[in-house]
C-alpha positions as CSV (number, residue, x, y, z in Angstrom):
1,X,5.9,67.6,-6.8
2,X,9.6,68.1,-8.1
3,X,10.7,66.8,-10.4
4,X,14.2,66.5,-12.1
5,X,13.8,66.3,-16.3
6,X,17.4,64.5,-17.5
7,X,17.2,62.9,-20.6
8,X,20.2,62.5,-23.0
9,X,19.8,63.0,-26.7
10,X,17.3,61.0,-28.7
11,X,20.2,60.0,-31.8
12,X,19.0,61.9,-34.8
13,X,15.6,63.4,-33.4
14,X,15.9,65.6,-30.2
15,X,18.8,67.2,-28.6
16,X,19.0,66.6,-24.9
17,X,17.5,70.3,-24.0
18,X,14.2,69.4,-26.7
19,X,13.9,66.0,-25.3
20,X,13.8,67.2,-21.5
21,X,11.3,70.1,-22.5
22,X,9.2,67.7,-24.6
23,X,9.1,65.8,-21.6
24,X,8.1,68.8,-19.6
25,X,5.2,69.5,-21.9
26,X,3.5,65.9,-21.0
27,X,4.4,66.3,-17.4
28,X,3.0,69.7,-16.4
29,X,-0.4,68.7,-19.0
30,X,-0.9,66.3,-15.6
31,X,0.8,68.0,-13.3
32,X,0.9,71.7,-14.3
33,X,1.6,73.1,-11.0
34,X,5.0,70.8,-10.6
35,X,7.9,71.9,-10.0
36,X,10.4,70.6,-13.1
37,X,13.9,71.3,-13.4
38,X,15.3,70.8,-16.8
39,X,19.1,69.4,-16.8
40,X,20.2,67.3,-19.9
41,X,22.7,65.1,-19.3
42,X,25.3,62.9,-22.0
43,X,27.8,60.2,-21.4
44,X,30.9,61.2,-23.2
45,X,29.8,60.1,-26.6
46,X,27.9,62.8,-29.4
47,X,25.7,65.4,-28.0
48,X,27.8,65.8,-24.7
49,X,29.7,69.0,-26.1
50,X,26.1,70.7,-26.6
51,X,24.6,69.2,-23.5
52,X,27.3,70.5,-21.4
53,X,27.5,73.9,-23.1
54,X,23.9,74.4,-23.0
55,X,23.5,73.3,-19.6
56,X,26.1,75.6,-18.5
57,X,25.5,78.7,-20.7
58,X,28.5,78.3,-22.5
59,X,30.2,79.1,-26.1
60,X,30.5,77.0,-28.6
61,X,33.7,77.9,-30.3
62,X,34.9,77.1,-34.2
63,X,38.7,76.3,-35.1
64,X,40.2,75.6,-37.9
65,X,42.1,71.9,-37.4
66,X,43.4,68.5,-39.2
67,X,40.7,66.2,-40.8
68,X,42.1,62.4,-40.2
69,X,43.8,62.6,-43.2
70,X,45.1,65.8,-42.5
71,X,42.8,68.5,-44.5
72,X,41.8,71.4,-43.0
73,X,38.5,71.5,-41.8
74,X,36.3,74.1,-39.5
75,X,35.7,71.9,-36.3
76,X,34.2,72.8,-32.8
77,X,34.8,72.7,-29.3
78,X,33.3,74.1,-26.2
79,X,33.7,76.7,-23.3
80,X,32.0,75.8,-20.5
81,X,30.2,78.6,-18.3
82,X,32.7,78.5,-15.6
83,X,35.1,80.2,-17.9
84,X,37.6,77.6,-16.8
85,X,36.6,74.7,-18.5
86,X,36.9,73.2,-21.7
87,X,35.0,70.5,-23.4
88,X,37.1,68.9,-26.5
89,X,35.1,65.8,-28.3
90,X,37.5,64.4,-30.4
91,X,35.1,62.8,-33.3
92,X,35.1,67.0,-34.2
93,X,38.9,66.8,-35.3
94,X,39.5,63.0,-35.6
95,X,36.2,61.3,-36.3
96,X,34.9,58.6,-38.8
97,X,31.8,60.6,-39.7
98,X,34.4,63.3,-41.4
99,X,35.6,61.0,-43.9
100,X,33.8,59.1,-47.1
101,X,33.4,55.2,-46.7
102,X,36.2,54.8,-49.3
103,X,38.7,57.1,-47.4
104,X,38.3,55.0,-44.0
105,X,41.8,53.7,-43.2
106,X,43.3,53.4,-39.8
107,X,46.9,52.7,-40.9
108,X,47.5,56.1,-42.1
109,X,44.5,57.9,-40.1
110,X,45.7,60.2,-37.1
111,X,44.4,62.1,-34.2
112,X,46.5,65.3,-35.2
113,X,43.4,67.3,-34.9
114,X,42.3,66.4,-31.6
115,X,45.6,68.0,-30.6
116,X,45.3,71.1,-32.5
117,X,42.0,71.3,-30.5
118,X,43.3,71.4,-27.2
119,X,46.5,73.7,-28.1
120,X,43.3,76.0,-29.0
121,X,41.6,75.7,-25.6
122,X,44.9,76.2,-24.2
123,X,45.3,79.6,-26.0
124,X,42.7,80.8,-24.8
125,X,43.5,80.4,-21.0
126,X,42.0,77.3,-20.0
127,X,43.1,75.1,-17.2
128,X,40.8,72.1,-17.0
129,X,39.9,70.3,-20.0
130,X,37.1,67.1,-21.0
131,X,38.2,65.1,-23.8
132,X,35.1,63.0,-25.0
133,X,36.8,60.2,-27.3
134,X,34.4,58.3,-29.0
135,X,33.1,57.8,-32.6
136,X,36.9,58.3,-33.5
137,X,38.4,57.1,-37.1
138,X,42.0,56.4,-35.8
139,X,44.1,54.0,-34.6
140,X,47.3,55.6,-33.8
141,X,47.3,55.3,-29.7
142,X,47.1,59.3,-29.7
143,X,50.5,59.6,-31.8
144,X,48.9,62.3,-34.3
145,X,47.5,64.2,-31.0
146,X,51.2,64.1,-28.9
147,X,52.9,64.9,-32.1
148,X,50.4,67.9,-32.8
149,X,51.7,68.8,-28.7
150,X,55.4,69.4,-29.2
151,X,56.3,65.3,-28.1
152,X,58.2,63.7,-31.1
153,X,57.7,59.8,-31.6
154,X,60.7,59.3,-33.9
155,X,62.2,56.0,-35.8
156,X,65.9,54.5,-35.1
157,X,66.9,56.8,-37.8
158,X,65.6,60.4,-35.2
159,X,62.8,61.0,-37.6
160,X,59.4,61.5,-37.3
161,X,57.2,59.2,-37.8
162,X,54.3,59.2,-40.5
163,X,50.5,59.7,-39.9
164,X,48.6,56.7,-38.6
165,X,48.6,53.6,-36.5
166,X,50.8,51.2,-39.0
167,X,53.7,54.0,-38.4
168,X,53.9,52.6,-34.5
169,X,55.9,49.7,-35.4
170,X,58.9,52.3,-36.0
171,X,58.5,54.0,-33.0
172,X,62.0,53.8,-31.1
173,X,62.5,57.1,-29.2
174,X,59.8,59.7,-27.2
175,X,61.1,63.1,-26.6
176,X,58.8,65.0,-24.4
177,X,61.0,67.7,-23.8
178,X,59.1,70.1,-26.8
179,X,55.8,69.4,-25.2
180,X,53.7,72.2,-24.5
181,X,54.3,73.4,-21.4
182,X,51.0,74.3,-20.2
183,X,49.8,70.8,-20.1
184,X,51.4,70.2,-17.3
185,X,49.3,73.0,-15.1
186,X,46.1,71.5,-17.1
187,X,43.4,69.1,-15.6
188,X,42.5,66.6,-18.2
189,X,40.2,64.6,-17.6
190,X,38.8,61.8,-20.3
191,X,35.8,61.0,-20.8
192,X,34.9,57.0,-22.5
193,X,31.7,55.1,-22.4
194,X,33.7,52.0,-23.2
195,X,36.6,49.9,-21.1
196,X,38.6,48.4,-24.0
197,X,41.9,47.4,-23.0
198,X,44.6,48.3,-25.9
199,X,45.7,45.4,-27.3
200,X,44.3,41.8,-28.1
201,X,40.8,40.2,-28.5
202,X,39.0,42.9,-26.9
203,X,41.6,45.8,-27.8
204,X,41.1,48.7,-29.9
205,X,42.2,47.5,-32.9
206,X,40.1,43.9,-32.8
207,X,36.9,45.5,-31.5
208,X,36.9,49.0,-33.0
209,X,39.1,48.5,-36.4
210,X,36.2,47.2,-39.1
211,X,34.0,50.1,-38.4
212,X,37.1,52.0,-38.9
213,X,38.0,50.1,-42.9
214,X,40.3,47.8,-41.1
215,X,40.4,44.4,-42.8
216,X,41.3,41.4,-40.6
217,X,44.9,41.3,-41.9
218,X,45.3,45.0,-40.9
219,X,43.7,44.3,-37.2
220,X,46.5,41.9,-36.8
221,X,48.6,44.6,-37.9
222,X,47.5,47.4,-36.5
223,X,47.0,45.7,-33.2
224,X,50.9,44.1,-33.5
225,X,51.7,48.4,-33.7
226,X,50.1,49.1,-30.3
227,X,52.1,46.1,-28.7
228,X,54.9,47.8,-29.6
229,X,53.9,51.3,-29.1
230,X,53.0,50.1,-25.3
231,X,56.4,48.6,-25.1
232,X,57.9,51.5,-26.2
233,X,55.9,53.8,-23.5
234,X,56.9,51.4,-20.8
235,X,60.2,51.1,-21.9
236,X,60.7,55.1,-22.5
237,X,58.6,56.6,-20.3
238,X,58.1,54.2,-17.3
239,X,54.1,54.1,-17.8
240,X,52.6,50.6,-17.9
241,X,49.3,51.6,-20.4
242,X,48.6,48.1,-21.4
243,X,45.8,46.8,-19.5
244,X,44.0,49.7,-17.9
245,X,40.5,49.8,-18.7
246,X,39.4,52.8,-21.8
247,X,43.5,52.6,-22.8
248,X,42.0,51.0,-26.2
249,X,39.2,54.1,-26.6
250,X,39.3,55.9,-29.5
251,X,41.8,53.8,-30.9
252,X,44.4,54.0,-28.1
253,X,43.8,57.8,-27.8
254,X,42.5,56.4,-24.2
255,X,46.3,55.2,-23.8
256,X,47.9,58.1,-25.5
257,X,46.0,60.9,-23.5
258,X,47.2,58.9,-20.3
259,X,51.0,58.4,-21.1
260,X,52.1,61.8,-22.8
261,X,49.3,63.6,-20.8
262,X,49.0,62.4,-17.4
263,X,44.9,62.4,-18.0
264,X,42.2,60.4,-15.7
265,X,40.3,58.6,-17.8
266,X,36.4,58.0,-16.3
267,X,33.4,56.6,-17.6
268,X,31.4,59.7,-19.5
269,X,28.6,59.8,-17.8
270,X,30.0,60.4,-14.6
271,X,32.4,63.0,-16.1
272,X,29.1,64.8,-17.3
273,X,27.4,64.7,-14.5
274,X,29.8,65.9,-11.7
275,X,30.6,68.9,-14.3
276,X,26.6,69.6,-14.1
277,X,26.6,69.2,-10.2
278,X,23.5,67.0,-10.2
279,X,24.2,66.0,-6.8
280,X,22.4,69.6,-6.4
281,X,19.8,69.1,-8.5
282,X,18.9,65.9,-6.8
283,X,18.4,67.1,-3.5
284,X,14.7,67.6,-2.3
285,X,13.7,65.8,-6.0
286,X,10.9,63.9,-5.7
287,X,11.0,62.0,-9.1
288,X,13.9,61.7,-12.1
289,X,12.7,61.5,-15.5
290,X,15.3,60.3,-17.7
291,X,15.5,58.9,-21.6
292,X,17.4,57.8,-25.1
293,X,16.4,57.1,-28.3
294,X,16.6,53.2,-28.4
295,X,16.9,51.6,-24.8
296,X,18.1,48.1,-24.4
297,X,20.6,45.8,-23.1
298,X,23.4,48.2,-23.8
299,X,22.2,51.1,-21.9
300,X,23.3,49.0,-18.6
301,X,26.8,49.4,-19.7
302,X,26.8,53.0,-17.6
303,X,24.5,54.9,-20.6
304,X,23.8,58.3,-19.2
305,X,20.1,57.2,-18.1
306,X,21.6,54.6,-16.1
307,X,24.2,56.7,-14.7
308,X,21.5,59.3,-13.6
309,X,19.1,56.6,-12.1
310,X,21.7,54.9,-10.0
311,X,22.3,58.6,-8.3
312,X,18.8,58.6,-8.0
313,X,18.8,55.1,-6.6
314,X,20.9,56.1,-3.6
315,X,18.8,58.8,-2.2
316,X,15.4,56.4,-2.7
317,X,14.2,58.7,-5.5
318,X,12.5,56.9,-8.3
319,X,13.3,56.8,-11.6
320,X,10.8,57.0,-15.2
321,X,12.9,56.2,-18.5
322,X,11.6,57.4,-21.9
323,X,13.2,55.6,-24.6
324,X,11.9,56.1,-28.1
325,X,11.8,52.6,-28.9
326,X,12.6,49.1,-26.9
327,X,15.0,46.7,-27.5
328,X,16.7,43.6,-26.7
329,X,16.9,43.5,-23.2
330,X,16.1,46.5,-21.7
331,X,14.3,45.1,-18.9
332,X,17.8,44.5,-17.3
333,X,17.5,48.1,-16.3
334,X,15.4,47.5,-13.5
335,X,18.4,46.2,-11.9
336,X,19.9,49.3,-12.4
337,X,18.0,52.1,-10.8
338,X,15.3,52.8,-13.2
339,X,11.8,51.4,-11.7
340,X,9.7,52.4,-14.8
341,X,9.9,52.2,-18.3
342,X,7.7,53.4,-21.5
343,X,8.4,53.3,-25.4
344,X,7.0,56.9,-27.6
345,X,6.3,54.7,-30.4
346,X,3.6,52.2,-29.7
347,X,3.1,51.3,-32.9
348,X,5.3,50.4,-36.3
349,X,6.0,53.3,-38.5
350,X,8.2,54.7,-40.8
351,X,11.4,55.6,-39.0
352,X,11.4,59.3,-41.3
353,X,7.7,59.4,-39.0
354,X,9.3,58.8,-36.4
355,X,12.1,61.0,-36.2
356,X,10.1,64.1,-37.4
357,X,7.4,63.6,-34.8
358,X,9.8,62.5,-31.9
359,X,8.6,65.9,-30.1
360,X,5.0,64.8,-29.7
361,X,5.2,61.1,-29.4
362,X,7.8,62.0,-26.3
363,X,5.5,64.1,-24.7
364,X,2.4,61.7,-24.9
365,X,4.9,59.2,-23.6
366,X,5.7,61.2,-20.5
367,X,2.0,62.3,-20.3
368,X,1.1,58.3,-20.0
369,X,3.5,57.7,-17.4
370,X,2.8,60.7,-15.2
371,X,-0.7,59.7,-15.4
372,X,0.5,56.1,-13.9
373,X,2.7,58.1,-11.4
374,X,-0.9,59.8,-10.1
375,X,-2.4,56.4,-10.0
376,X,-0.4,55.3,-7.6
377,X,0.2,58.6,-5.5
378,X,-3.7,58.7,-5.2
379,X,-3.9,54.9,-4.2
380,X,-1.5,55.2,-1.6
381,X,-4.0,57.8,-0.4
């Protein structure tokens, strides 16, 4: 039997590479003479610069960038195996885990770092870059990033204007003409594993502000600054950025990476897994073996074990999800590709357990449904 091992980081426990060989170890304990192929996969979010590193014996890289509040800080950033590809998560320059609760502010927050990150992928010769933009602690529509390019966003008075999303409301004028050439000879592509619109109910600033310190009178504002700020890139620039779907990513990084940068935005997972070729691994597979941490109603949403199993789904090849735990509706993905599911913790336990056995409870989960897999291979005989 061959089978195709893709699981996606278990949050906080396994990496994608320790969860697909945990897996491995329960499989070939029923099946030692199968055939397993080991390719983790991610959907844009945290754990997609290691997974596509790893996966394509890559570099990971260190830089010294802007913090959100603009302190220098060591951050990261990968160089894929192809030598021409560069993987830039943005929550590495501009994200909320890199600041203290109290320091949380999307007014004056910026994604000036996630800039300085690609002018360093650029330096160092390469052409075609992923931009994973979640867990972000900005809301400045990717002004701190264009700025950090060569584009100047300036006032009615020609000057610059300051760090962070309240600053929009100022914008009058966009000069691109100081942008960093070599942007426009670069493939960008974005990756997003959300399809927030910019402004409004469901816009950046509404959905994504509170996690971010925004309090409901500086949503209003904040989102008032991105009504202008797309006016403004309409207006200026001729680019309508309003309603496309991920424009309210990351703060509006999703818009700004479109309008100054001319980037595709797609969901992450499928991002990830053209870069890993799985087309390639799926051919001649015989069984995909997939997994998360906590599977529920969410992971429908295009999660990377959904967006694996619905691959899977069009060549007729079945699909087994590990999750660490169950939630809320995670029957609904049945619908979705994935035919089988099982949970490694059967039982309640300390989380702390949890997390530091997550190895061997994954395994003896894959071992139980393997076994089931035999059951009904030998019945049908």
């Amino acid at each position: 039997m061959k089978i195709l091992i893709s699981p996606q980081a278990f949050k906080e426990s396994l990496s994608g590479i320790e969860a697909a060989r945990a897996i491995e170890e329960g499989v070939l304990r029923v099946l030692p003479n199968a055939q397993t192929t080991l390719i983790p996969i991610a959907d844009g979010g945290d754990g997609t610069l290691e997974t596509l590193v790893g996966t394509t014996e890559g570099t990971i890289k260190q830089a010294t960038v802007s913090d959100p509040l603009g302190r220098p800080i060591i951050s990261t950033w990968g160089a894929l195996g192809d030598g021409q590809t560069a993987m830039i998560e943005m929550s590495r320059a501009s994200g909320l885990a890199l600041l203290q609760e109290h320091e949380r502010d999307p007014r004056i927050t910026s994604t000036s770092g996630t800039g300085e990150l690609i002018i360093e992928a650029l330096n160092e010769g390469f052409s075609r870059l992923i931009i994973g933009i979640g867990g972000s602690a900005t809301n400045d529509g990717g002004a701190g990033m264009a700025h950090a390019l060569g584009i100047k966003l300036l006032d009615k008075y020609g000057i610059n204007l300051k760090p962070g999303g309240s600053s929009l409301k100022d914008l009058d004028q966009i000069d691109v003409s100081g942008m960093d050439t070599r942007i426009s000879d670069a493939t960008i592509m974005v990756a997003t594993d959300v399809s927030n619109i910019l402004c409004g109910p469901t816009g950046a600033s509404a959905v994504y502000g509170p996690q971010k310190g925004a309090t409901q009178s500086m949503i209003e504002e904040l989102d008032q600054c991105l009504n202008h700020f797309a006016d403004s890139i309409e207006k200026i620039l001729n680019i309508d950025i309003r309603q496309v779907p991920g424009s309210g990513a990351a703060g509006g990084l999703g818009a700004g990476l479109m309008a100054f940068l001319k980037a595709d935005l797609q969901p992450g997972v499928d991002v990830v897994l053209d870069t890993l070729k799985i087309e390639s691994y799926l051919e001649d597979t015989d069984l995909v073996i997939t997994g998360e941490g906590q599977m529920d109603y969410q992971t429908v949403f295009n999660k990377a074990p959904i967006g694996i199993a619905k691959r899977a789904q069009k060549r007729n090849i079945p699909v087994i999800a590990i999750a660490g735990s169950l939630g809320k509706g995670y029957e609904q993905v049945f619908d979705h590709g994935i035919d089988g599911v099982t949970a490694a913790v059967l039982a309640p336990m300390p989380l702390t357990r949890a997390t530091d056995e997550a190895k061997s409870l994954v395994s003896l989960a894959a071992e139980r449904a393997v076994r089931l897999v035999e059951v009904g291979r030998n019945f049908d005989h």
